[in-house]
TIDOKE-461653 format. One record per residue (C-alpha): residue number from 1; x, y, z. Coordinates in nm, 2 decimals. Example, Ala and Ser with C-alpha at 12.3 -4.5 7.8 and 13.67 -1.06 7.14 Angstrom:
REM residues 2
<atom n="1" px="1.23" py="-0.45" pz="0.78"/>
<atom n="2" px="1.37" py="-0.11" pz="0.71"/>
END
This chain:
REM residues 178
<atom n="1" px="0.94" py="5.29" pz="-3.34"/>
<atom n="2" px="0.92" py="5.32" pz="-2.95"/>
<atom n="3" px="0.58" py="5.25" pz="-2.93"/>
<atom n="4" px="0.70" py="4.93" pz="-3.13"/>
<atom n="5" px="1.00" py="4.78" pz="-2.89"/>
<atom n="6" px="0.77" py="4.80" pz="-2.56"/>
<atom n="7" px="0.48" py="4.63" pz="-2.73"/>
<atom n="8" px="0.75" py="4.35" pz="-2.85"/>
<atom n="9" px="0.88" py="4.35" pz="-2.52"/>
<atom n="10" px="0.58" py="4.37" pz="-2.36"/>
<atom n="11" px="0.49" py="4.02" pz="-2.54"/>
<atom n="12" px="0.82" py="3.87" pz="-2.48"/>
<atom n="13" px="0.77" py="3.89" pz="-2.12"/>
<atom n="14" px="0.37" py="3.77" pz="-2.12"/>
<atom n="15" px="0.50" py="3.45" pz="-2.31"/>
<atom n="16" px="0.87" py="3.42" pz="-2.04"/>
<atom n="17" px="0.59" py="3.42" pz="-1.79"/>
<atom n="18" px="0.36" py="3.16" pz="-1.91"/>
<atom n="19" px="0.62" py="2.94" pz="-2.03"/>
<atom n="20" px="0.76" py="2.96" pz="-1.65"/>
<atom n="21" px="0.40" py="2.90" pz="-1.51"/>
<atom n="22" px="0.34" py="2.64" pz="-1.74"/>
<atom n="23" px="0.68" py="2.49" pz="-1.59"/>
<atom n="24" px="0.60" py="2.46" pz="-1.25"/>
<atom n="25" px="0.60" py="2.11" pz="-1.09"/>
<atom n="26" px="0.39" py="2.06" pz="-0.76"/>
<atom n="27" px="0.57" py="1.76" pz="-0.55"/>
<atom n="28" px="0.41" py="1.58" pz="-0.30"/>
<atom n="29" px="0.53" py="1.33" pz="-0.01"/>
<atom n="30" px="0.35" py="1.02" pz="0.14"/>
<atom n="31" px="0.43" py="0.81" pz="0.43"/>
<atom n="32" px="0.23" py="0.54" pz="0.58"/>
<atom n="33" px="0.34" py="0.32" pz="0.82"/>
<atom n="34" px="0.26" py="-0.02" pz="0.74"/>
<atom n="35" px="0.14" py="-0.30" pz="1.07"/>
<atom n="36" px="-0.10" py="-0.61" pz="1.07"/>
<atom n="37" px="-0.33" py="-0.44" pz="1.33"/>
<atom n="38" px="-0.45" py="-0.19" pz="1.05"/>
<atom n="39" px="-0.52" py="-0.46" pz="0.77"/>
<atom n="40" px="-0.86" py="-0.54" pz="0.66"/>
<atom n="41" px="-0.93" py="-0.82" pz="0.70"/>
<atom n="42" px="-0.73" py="-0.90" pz="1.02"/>
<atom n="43" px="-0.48" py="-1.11" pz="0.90"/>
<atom n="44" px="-0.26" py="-1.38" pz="1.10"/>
<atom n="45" px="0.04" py="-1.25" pz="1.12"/>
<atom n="46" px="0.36" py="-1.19" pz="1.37"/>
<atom n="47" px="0.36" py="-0.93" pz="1.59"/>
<atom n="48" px="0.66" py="-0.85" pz="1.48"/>
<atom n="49" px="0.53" py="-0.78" pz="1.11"/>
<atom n="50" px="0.59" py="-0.40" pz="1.01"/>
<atom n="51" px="0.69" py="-0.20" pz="0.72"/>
<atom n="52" px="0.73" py="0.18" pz="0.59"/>
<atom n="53" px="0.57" py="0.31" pz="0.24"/>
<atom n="54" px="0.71" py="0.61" pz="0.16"/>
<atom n="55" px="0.62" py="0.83" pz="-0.21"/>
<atom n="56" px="0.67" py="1.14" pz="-0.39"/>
<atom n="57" px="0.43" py="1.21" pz="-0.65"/>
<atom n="58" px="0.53" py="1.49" pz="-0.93"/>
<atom n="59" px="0.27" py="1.66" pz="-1.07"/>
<atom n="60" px="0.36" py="1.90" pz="-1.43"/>
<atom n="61" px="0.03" py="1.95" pz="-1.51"/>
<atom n="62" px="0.09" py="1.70" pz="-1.78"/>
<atom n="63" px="0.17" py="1.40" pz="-1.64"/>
<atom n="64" px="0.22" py="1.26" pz="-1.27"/>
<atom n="65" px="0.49" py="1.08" pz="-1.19"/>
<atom n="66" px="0.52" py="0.86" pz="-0.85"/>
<atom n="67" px="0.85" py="0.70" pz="-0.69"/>
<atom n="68" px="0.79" py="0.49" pz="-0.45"/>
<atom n="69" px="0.98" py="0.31" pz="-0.20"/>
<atom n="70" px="0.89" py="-0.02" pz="0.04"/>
<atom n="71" px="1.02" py="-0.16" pz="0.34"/>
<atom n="72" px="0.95" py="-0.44" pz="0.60"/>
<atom n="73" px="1.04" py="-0.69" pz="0.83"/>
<atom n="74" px="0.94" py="-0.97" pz="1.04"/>
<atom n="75" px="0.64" py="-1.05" pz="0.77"/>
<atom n="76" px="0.49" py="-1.47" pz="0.80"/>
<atom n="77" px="0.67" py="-1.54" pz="0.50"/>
<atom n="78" px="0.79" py="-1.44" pz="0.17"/>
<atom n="79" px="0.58" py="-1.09" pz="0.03"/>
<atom n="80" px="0.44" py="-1.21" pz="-0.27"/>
<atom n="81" px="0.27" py="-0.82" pz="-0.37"/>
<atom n="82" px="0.26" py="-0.49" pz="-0.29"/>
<atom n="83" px="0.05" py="-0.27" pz="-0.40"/>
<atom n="84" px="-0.17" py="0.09" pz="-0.33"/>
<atom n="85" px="-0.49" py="0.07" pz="-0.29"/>
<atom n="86" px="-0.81" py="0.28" pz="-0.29"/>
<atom n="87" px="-0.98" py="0.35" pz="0.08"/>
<atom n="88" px="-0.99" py="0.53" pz="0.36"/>
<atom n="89" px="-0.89" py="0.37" pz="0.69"/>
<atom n="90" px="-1.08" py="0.07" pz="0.80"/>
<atom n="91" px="-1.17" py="-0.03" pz="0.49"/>
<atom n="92" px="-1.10" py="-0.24" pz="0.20"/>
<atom n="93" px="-1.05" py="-0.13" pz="-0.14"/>
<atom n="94" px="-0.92" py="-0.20" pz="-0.47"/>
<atom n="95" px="-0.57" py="-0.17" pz="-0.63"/>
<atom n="96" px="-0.51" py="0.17" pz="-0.77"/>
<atom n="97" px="-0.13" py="0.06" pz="-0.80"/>
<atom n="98" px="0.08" py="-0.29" pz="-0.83"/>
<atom n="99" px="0.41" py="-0.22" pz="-0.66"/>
<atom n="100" px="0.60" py="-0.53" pz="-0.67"/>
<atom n="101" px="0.52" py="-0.91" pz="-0.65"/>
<atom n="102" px="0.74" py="-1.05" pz="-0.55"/>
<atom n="103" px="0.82" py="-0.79" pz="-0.34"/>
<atom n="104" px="1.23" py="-0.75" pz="-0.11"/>
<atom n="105" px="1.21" py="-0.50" pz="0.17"/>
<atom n="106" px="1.37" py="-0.18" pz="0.02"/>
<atom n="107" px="1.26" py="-0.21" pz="-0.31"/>
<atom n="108" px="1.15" py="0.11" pz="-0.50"/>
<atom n="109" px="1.00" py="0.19" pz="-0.85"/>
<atom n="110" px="0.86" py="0.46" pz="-1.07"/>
<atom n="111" px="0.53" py="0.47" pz="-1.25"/>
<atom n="112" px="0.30" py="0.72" pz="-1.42"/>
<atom n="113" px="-0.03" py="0.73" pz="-1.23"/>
<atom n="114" px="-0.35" py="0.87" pz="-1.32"/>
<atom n="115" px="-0.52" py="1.18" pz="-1.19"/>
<atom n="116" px="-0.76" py="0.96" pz="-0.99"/>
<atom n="117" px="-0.46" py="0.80" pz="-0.78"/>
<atom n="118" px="-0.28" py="1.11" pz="-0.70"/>
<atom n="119" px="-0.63" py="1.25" pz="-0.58"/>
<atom n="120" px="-0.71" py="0.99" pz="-0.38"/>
<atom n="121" px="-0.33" py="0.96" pz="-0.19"/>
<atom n="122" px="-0.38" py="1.38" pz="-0.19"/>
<atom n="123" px="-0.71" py="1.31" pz="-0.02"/>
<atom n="124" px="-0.56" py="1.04" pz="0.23"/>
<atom n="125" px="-0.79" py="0.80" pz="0.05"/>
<atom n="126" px="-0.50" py="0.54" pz="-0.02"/>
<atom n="127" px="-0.31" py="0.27" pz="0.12"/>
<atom n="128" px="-0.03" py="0.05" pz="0.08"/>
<atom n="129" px="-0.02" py="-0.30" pz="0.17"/>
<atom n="130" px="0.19" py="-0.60" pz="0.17"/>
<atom n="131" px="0.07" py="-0.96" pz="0.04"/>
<atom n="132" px="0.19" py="-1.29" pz="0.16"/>
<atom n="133" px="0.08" py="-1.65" pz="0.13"/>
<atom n="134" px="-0.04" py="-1.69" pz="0.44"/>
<atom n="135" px="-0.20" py="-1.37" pz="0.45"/>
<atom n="136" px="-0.36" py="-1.34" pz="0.08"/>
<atom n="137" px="-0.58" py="-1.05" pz="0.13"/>
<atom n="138" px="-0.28" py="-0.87" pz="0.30"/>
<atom n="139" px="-0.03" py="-0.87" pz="0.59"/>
<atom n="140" px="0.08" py="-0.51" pz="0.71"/>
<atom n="141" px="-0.09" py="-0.21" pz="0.58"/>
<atom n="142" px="-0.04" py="0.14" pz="0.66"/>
<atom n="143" px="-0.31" py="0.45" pz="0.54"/>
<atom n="144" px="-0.10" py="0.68" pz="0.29"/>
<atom n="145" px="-0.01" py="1.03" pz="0.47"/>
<atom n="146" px="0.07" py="1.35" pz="0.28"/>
<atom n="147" px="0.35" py="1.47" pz="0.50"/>
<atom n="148" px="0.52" py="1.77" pz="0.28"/>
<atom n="149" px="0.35" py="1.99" pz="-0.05"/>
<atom n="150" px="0.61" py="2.15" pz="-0.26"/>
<atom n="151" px="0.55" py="2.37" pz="-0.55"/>
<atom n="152" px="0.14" py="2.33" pz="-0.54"/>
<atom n="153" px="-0.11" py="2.59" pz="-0.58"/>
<atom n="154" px="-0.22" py="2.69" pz="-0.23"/>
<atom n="155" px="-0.54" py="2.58" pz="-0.09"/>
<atom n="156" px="-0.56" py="2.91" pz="0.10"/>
<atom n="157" px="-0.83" py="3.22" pz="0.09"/>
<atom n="158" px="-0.68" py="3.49" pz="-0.06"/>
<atom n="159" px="-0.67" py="3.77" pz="0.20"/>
<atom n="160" px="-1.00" py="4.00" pz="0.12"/>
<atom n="161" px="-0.94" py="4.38" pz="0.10"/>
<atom n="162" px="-1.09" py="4.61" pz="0.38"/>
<atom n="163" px="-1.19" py="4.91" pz="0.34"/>
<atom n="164" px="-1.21" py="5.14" pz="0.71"/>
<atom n="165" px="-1.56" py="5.27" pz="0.84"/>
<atom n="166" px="-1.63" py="5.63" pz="0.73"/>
<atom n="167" px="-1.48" py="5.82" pz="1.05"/>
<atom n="168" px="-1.30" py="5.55" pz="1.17"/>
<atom n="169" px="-0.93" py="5.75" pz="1.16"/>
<atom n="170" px="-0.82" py="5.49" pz="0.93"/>
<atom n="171" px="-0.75" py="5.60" pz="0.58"/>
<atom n="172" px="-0.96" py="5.58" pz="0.24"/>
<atom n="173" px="-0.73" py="5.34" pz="0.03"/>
<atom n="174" px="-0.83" py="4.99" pz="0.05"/>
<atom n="175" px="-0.58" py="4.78" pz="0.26"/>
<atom n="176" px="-0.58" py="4.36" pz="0.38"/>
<atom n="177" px="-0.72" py="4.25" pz="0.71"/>
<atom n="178" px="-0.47" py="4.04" pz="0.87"/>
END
């Protein structure tokens, strides 16, 4: 009967564990800084046009969820759309995202994005831009910065076991090289 109880126990805890592992949520946070000297093309706008993009993309495994928030002032006219973007800075890409449209400064939303967004934003491979009439292609732009990682499976090496020189003084069990 012993024998019994720890192997039941034994498999409650293996399943407590991966129902907990299978749990976890990995968050991460963007910023980008939105100006007309960074849009591509250069558009014609005020110098006074600027704006903040900020994010946080939740990640169960599952599903990936991002909230957004946009800001801006001092754009040519009305912002007629919002959106993300796929490419790296200097270049134009196409819209991984709508935002808004029309778009008020300090509206936020919530939408479930694909794998292939939340890669590229993870890679820094996305940005967020603002539309207007006058400036169609885009106004103010601002390149998509991961600024804090929460929860997410770490990118780094595993420390690798050492094991001293024969005659060294050290001793014979296996220990980690930091």
């Amino acid at each position: 009967m012993p024998k019994f109880v720890l192997l039941v126990a034994a498999a409650a805890v293996t399943l407590v564990a991966a129902a907990v592992a299978g749990s976890t949520k990995a968050t991460y946070t963007y910023k980008a800084v939105l100006a007309a000297g960074t849009e591509i093309p250069k558009p014609k706008a005020p110098a006074s046009a600027k704006g903040l993009f900020t994010a946080t993309v939740t990640d169960s495994g599952t599903s990936r969820i991002v909230k957004w928030k946009l800001t801006f002032t001092g754009l040519s006219g009305k912002a007629v759309a919002a959106h993300i973007h796929k490419g790296k800075a200097g270049s134009a890409g196409g819209v991984l995202l709508p935002l808004c449209g029309p778009c008020t400064s300090g509206q936020s939303g919530q939408a479930t994005i694909s794998r292939d967004v939340a890669d590229a934003l993870e890679r820094g491979l996305a940005y967020a831009n603002v539309h207007t009439v006058k400036n169609a292609a885009g106004e103010i732009r601002g390149q998509a910065k991961l600024v804090k990682r929460v929860g997410a499976p770490s990118t780094e090496p595993e420390p690798t076991p050492t094991t001293p020189a024969p005659g060294s003084g050290g001793s014979d069990a296996p220990g980690y090289g930091y």
